[in-house]
N, C-alpha and C positions, 0 to 999 in steps of 0.2 A: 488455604485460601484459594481461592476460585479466579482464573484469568477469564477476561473479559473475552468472547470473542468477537470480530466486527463483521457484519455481513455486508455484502456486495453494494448494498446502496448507501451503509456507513462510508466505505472507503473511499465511494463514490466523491460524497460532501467531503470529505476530508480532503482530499487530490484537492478538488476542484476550489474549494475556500480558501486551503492553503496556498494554492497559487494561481490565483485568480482566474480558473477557467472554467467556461460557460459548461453548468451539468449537467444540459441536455446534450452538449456533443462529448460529453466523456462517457461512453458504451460501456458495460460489464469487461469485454472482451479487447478493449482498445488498447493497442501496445503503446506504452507513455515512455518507453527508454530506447527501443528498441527503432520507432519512427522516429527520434526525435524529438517528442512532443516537449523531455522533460530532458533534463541532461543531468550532467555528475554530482554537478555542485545541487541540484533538485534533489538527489538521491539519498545526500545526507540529510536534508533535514526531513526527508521523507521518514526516514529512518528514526528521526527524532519524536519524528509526531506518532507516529505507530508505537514504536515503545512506549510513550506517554499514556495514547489511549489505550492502548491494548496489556499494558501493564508489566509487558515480560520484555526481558531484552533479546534483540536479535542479533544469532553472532557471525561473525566476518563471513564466517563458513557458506551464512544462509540468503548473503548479499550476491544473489545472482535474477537474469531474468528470469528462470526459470519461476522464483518465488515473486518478482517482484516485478513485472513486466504490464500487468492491468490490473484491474480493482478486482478483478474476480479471482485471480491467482492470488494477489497478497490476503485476499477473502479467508482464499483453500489455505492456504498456506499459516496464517495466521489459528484460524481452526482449525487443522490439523496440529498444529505444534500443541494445540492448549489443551487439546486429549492425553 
């Protein structure tokens, strides 16, 4: 079976739906944990909504900013893992 991957303007809608922010100010590149925008308690259900759509689970390991810091790295990140 085939994992779904999401690209940069999906994750986009997803941030932004999931927690009511405006998607013309959420940028490819915009850091959402790292400024502030989003915090701890954001992070888990972010985590919730990604495994839902994206179909795989992510493990403790891969809960850093590095993967998860703006929509374009959870993008990479997310695409990269499903190769």
């Amino acid at each position: 079976m085939s994992t779904p991957t999401l690209g940069t303007e999906t994750v986009r809608t997803l941030i932004a739906d999931q927690f009511g922010l405006d998607p013309a100010e959420l940028a490819d590149d915009t850091p959402m944990f790292s400024s502030g925008l989003l915090d701890s308690f954001h992070l888990v259900e972010l985590i919730s909504v990604l495994e839902k759509t994206s179909g795989r689970r992510i493990k403790p390991g891969e809960i850093n900013l590095e993967n998860l810091d703006s929509p374009q790295r959870i993008a990479n990140f997310l695409g990269a893992s499903a190769s």
